[in-house]
C-alpha positions in Angstrom: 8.4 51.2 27.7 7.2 52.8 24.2 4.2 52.1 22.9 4.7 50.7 19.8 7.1 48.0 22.3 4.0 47.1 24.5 1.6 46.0 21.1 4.4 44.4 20.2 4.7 42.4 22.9 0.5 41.5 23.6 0.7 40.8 19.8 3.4 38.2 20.8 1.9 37.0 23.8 -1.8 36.2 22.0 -1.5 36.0 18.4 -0.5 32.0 18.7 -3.9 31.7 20.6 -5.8 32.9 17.3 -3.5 30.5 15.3 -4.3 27.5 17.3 -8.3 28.7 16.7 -7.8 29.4 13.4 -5.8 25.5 12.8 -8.6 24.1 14.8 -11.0 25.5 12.4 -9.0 24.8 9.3 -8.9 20.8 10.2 -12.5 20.5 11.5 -14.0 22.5 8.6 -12.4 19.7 6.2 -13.1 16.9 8.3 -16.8 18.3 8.0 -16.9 18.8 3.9 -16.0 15.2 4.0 -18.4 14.0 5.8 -20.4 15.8 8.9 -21.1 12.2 10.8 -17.0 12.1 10.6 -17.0 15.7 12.3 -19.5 15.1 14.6 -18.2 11.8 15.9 -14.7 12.6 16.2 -14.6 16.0 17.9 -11.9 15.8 19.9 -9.6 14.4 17.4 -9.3 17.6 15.3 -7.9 19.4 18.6 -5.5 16.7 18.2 -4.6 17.7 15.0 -4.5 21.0 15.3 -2.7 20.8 18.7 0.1 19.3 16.8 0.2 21.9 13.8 0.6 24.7 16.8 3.1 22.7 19.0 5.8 23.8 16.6 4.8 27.4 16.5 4.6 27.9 19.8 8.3 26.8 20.7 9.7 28.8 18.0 7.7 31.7 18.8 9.4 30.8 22.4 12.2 30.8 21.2 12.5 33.7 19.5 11.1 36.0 22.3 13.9 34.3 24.7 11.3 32.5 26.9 12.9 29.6 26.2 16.2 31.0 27.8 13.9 31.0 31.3 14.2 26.8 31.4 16.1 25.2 33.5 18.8 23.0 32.4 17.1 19.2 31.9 13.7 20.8 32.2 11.4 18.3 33.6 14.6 15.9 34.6 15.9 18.7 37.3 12.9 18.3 39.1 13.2 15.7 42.2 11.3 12.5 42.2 9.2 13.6 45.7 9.0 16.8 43.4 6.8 15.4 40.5 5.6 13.1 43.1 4.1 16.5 44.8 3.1 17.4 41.1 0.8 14.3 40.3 -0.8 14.5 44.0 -1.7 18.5 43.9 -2.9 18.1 40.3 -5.3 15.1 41.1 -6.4 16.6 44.1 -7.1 20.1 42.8 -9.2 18.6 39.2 -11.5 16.3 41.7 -11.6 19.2 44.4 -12.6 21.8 42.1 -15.0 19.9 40.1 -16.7 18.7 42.9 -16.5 22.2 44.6 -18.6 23.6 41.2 -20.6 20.9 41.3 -22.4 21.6 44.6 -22.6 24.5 44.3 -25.4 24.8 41.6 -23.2 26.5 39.0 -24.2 24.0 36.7 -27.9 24.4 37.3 -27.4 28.1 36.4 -25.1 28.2 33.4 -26.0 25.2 30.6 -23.1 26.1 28.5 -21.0 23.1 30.0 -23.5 20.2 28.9 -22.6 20.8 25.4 -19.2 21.3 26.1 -18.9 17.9 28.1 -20.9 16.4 25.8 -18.9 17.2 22.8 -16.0 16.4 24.7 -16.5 12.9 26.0 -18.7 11.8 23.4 -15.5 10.4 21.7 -13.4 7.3 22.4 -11.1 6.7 25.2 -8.9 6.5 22.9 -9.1 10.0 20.9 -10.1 11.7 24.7 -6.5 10.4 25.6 -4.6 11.6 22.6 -6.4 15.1 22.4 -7.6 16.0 26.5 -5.1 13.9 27.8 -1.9 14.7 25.8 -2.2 17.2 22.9 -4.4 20.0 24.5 -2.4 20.1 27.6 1.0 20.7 25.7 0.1 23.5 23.4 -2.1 25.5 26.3 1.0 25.1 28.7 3.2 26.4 25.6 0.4 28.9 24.6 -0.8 30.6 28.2 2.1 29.7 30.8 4.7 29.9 28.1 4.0 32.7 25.1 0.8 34.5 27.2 2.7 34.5 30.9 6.1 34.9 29.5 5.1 37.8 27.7 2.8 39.7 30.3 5.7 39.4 33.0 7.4 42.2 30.3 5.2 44.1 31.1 3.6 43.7 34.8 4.7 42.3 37.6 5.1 38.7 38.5 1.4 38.5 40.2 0.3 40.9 37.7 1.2 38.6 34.8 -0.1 35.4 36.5 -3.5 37.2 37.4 -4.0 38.3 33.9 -2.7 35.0 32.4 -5.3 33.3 34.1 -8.3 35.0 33.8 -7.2 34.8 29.7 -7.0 31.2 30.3 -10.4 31.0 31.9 -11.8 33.4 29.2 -10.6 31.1 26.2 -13.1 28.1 27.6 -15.9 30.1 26.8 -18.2 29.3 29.8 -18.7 30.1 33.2 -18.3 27.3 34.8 -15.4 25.9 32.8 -14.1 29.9 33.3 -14.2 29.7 37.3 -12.4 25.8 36.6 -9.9 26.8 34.3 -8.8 30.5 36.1 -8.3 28.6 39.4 -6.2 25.6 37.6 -4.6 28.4 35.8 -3.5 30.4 38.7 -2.1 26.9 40.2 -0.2 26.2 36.5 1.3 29.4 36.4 2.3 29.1 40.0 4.1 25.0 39.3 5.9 27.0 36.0 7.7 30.1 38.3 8.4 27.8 41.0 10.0 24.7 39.3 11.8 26.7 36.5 10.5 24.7 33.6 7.5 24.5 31.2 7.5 20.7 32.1 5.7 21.2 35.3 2.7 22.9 34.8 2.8 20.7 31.6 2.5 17.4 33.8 0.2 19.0 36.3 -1.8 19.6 32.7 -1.9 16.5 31.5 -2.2 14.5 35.2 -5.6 16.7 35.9 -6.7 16.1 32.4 -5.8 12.5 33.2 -8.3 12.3 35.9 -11.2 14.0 34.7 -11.2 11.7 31.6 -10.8 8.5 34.4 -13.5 9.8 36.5 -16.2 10.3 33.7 -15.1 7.7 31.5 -14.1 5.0 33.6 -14.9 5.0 36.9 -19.0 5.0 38.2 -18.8 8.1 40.9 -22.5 7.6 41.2 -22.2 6.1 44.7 -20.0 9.7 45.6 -23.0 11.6 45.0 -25.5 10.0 47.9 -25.9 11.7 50.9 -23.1 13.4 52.4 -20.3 11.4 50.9 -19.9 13.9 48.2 -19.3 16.5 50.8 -16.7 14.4 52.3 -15.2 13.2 49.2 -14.5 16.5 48.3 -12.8 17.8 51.6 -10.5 14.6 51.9 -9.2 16.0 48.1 -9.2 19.4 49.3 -7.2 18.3 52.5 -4.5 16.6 50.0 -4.6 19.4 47.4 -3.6 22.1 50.3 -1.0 19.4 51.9 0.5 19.0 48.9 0.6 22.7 47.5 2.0 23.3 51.3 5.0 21.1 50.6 5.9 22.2 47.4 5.9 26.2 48.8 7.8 24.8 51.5 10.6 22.5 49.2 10.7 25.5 46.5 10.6 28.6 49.3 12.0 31.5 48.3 11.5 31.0 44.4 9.0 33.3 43.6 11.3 36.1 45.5 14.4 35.5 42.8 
């Protein structure tokens, strides 16, 4: 492959990134000469916002680099019922596993980057957390990492290649460590629900479900009582046992996929 082929094509696979960035800033730097309390009390919502001006941009970019071609027929529809089923369970069990995982093991005591992050980020309403975590930011980053960023890279590496460098990009873009280890991991498990189910719809439900239950578990549930003793310990292997169960099934149902 030339050169000039290959900028082309890391110009496709990241530029949306820097466009989604650049929206974000645009909508939060007005909502700020407005009025800074508005800004500062409403973070979330101007990922909302700018989650929506990029939505668009990313399927036509899609679109036009033939990524779109890659979906299967129905997208999310073809999927079996036990199949999204599968999808709901893994994603639940992987965002609680995972956090928990980070959690004991000090990472938070060592890096203080997160506390802002969290802070900023369920400092909202439930309302806002649901419309930007929940919904918006899951959409565009599927579009933007799995779709334009994965799509892109498998042009020019190979399939593990492409979902190894996909990831850590993914990680990368949260901009901490701990929500770096958190995000590559999830990311490696996104990319993985996207080849094997043949549509953008899966690793956007697996998206929005883990979202889902971070936002329940900080927002709305007291895990207080988790964190005593060595319930936390066990609370997180129970999740882990379901999170490998489930992944187990879904290689098994969807074997031979990633060889095509």
């Amino acid at each position: 492959m030339k050169q000039n082929s290959k900028i082309r094509i890391l110009t496709h696979a990241i530029y949306m990134i820097l466009f989604y960035s650049f929206a974000g800033i645009c909508v939060s730097s007005v909502a700020a000469f407005f009025s800074a309390e508005l800004y500062q009390s409403h973070y979330v919502l101007w990922t909302f916002f700018a989650a929506l001006i990029t939505i668009p941009f990313c399927l036509m970019q899609m679109r036009r680099d033939g990524l779109l071609d890659r979906e299967k027929q129905g997208g999310l529809k073809s999927i079996s019922f036990d199949g999204v089923l599968a999808v709901v369970v893994l994603s639940i069990s992987a965002c609680v596993a995972l956090n928990y995982w980070i959690k004991m093991s000090g990472l938070m005591r060592l890096f203080h980057g997160y506390d802002k992050v969290e802070e900023l980020i369920y400092g909202n309403s439930l309302l806002e957390e649901c419309l930007a975590v929940v919904l918006a930011a899951p959409i565009v980053e599927e579009l933007l990492f799995r779709g334009l960023v994965y799509g892109n890279f498998k042009k020019l590496w190979d399939r593990k290649g492409a979902m190894l460098a996909s990831s850590l990009l993914f990680g990368l873009y949260h901009g901490n460590m701990v929500q770096f280890i958190y995000a590559f991991l999830i990311g490696l498990l996104l990319v993985y629900l996207y080849e094997v189910f043949g549509t953008i719809g899966a690793p956007i439900l697996a998206h929005i479900v883990a979202n889902g239950a971070s936002v329940l578990m900080t927002e709305c549930l007291d895990m207080s009582w988790i964190e005593k003793g060595s319930r936390m310990l066990l609370f997180t292997l129970v999740f882990t046992l379901t999170g490998v169960l489930s992944f187990t099934w879904i290689a098994w149902k969807q074997k031979g996929k990633l060889e095509k």
